[in-house]
C-alpha positions in Angstrom: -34.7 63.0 51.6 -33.9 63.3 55.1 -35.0 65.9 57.2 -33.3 67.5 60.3 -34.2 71.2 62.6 -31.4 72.6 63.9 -31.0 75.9 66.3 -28.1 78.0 67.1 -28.2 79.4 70.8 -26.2 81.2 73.1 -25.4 85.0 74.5 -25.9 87.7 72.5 -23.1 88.6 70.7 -21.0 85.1 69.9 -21.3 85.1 66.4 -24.9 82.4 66.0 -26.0 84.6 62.7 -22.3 85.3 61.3 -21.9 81.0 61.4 -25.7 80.8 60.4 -24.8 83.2 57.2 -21.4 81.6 56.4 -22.9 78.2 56.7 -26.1 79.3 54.2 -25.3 82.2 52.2 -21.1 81.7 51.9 -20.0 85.2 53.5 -18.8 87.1 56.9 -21.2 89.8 58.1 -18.8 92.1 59.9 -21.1 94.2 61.2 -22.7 93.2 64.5 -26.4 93.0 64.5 -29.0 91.8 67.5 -31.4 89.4 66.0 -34.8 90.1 66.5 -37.0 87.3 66.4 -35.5 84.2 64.9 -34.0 83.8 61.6 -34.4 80.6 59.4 -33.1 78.9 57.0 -33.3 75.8 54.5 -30.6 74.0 52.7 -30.1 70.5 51.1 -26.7 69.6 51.2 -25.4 65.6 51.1 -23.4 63.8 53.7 -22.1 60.6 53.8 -24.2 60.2 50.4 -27.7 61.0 52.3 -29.3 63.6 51.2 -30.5 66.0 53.9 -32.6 68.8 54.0 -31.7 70.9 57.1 -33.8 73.3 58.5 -31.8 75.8 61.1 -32.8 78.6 63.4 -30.3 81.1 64.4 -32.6 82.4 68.4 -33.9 85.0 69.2 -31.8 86.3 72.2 -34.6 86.3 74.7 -34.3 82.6 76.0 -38.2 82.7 76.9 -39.7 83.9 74.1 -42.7 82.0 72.6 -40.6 81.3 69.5 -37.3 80.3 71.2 -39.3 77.4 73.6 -41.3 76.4 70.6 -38.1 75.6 68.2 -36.3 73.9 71.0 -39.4 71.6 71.5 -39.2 71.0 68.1 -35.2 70.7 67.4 -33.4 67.9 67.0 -29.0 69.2 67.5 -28.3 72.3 68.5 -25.2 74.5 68.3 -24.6 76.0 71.4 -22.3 78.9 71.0 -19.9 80.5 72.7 -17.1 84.0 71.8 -13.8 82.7 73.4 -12.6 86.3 73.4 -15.7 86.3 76.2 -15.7 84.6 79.6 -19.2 85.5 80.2 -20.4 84.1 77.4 -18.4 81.0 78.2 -19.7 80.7 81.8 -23.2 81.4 81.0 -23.3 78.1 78.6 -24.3 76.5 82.0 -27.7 78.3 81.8 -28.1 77.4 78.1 -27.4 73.8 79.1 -30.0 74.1 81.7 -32.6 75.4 78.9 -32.2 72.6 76.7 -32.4 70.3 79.4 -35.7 71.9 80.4 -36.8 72.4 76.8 -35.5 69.2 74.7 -36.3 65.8 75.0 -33.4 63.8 76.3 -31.3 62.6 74.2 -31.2 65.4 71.3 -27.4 66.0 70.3 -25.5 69.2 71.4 -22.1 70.7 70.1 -20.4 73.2 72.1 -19.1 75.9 69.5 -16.0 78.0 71.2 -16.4 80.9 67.9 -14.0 83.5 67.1 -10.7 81.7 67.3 -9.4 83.8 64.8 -8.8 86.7 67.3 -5.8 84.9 69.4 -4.9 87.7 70.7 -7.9 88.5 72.4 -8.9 84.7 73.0 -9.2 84.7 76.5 -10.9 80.8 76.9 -8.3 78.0 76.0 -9.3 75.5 73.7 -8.6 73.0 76.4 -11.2 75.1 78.4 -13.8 74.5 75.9 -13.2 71.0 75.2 -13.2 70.2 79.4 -16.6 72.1 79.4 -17.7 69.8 77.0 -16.6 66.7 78.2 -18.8 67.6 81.5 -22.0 68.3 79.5 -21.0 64.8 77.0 -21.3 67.1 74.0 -18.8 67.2 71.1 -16.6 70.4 70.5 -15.3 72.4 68.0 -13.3 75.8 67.6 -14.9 77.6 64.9 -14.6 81.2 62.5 -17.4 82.5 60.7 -15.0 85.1 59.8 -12.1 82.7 58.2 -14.8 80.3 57.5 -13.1 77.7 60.5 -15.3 74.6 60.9 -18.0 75.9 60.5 -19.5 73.3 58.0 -17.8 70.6 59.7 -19.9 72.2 62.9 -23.1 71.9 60.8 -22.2 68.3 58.9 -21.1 67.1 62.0 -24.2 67.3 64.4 -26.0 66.6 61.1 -24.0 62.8 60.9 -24.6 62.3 64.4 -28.9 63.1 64.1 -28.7 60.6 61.2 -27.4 58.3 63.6 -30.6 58.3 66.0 -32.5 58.2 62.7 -31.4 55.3 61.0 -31.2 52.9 63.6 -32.6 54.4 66.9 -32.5 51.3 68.7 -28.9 51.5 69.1 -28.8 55.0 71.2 -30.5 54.8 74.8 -29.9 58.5 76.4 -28.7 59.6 79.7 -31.2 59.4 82.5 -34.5 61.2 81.8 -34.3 64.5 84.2 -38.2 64.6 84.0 -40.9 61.5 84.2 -43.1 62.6 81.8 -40.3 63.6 79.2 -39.7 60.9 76.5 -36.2 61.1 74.7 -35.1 61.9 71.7 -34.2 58.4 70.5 -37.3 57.0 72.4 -39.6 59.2 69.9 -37.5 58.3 66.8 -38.6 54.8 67.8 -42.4 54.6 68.9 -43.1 56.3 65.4 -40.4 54.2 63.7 -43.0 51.3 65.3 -46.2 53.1 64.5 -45.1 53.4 61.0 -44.7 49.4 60.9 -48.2 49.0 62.4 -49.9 51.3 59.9 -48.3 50.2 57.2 -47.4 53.4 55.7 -44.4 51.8 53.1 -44.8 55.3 51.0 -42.5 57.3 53.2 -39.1 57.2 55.1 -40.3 56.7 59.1 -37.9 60.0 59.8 -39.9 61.6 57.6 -43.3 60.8 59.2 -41.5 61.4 62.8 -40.3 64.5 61.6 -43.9 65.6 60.1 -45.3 65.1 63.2 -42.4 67.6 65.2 -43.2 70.5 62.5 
C-alpha cells in the first residue's frame, strides 16, 4: 500500500475542514468553526486500482505555527483553498504560495481549490479568475462544494493520481527551478531513496514506502 500526506491550507474561513469532513466522514458541517491546532485524518481509498492510504491535515490557521511548518516539510500535495464568495481570500493565495515555496521542497503538487460555488449569487471570483491564477502558479484547478458535495473527491483523487505519478517513476518529473540551493525537490528525494533502496537491497518493501518512512 501506498502512502501519501496531504494538507489543506488557506484563510480562515474557506471551507478546509467542511471539504476535509465531506471527503472523510461523508457530511456538510454547516456551522462555522476555527480550527485550533490541526485536524487529521486517515483513509485508504483505491485509485486507478492502487491502493492508497492517505494521510490529510486540515492547518491550523496560524501559518507559523510549529505544527503548520512541520506538516508542510513533511507533505507531499496540498489543497490550497480558497471561498469564491471572498476576494480576500482569493488574493491572499499569493502569500500561501509564497509559504509553500518557503516550506516545501520543489516540486510537491499544488491544486488551487476556488470552494463554495454553490452560492452563485454571492460568488464574486469567476471561475475563469481562479483557473488564470492557476495557470500563473502551474497548479491544477478545481471548483468545489463541500456543501453539495462538488469535486471534492475528485479534488482529493486527483492530487492523489498526480503524487503517484512522482512515485512510480520519478525519473520522469524534473521540477521548476529550485528557489533555494540547499533545497532538494520533491521528485529529487523520491529518487535518491528510490537509489538507496537499490544499494541496500531492501526487496521487502515498496521504495515509496521507505521514502515515505523517512518523511514521518
Amino acid at each position: 500500500m501506498t502512502f501519501m500526506k496531504i494538507m489543506l491550507i488557506g484563510d480562515s474561513g474557506v471551507g478546509k475542514t467542511q471539504l476535509f469532513l465531506r471527503f472523510y466522514d461523508g457530511f456538510f458541517l454547516p456551522t462555522y468553526t476555527v480550527t485550533s491546532g490541526a485536524d487529521y485524518r486517515t483513509k485508504e481509498i483505491v485509485v486507478d486500482d492502487i491502493e492508497v492510504k492517505i494521510d490529510t491535515w486540515d492547518a491550523v490557521n496560524q501559518k507559523h505555527s510549529d505544527v503548520v511548518t512541520l506538516n508542510y516539510l513533511h507533505a507531499m500535495g496540498i489543497l490550497l483553498v480558497y471561498d469564491v464568495t471572498d476576494k480576500k481570500s482569493f488574493y491572499n493565495t499569493k502569500k500561501w504560495v509564497a509559504y509553500i515555496k518557503q516550506y516545501v521542497c520543489e516540486g510537491v503538487n499544488v491544486i488551487l481549490i476556488g470552494n463554495k460555488c454553490d452560492e452563485v449569487e454571492n460568488k464574486v471570483i469567476t471561475k475563469e479568475q481562479g483557473q488564470t491564477l492557476a495557470d500563473e502558479f502551474k497548479f491544477k484547478f478545481l471548483e468545489t462544494s463541500a456543501k453539495s458535495n462538488v469535486n471534492v473527491e475528485e479534488a482529493f483523487c486527483t492530487l492523489v493520481r498526480d503524487i503517484k505519478k512522482i512515485l512510480i517513476d520519478p525519473y520522469r518529473f524534473e521540477p521548476e527551478p529550485i528557489i533555494k540551493e540547499n533545497k532538494k525537490s520533491f521528485s529529487t528525494l523520491a529518487r535518491d531513496f528510490k537509489e538507496m533502496l537499490i544499494g541496500s537491497n531492501q526487496v521487502e518493501r515498496s521504495a515509496d514506502n521507505i521514502f515515505y518512512d523517512g518523511l514521518r
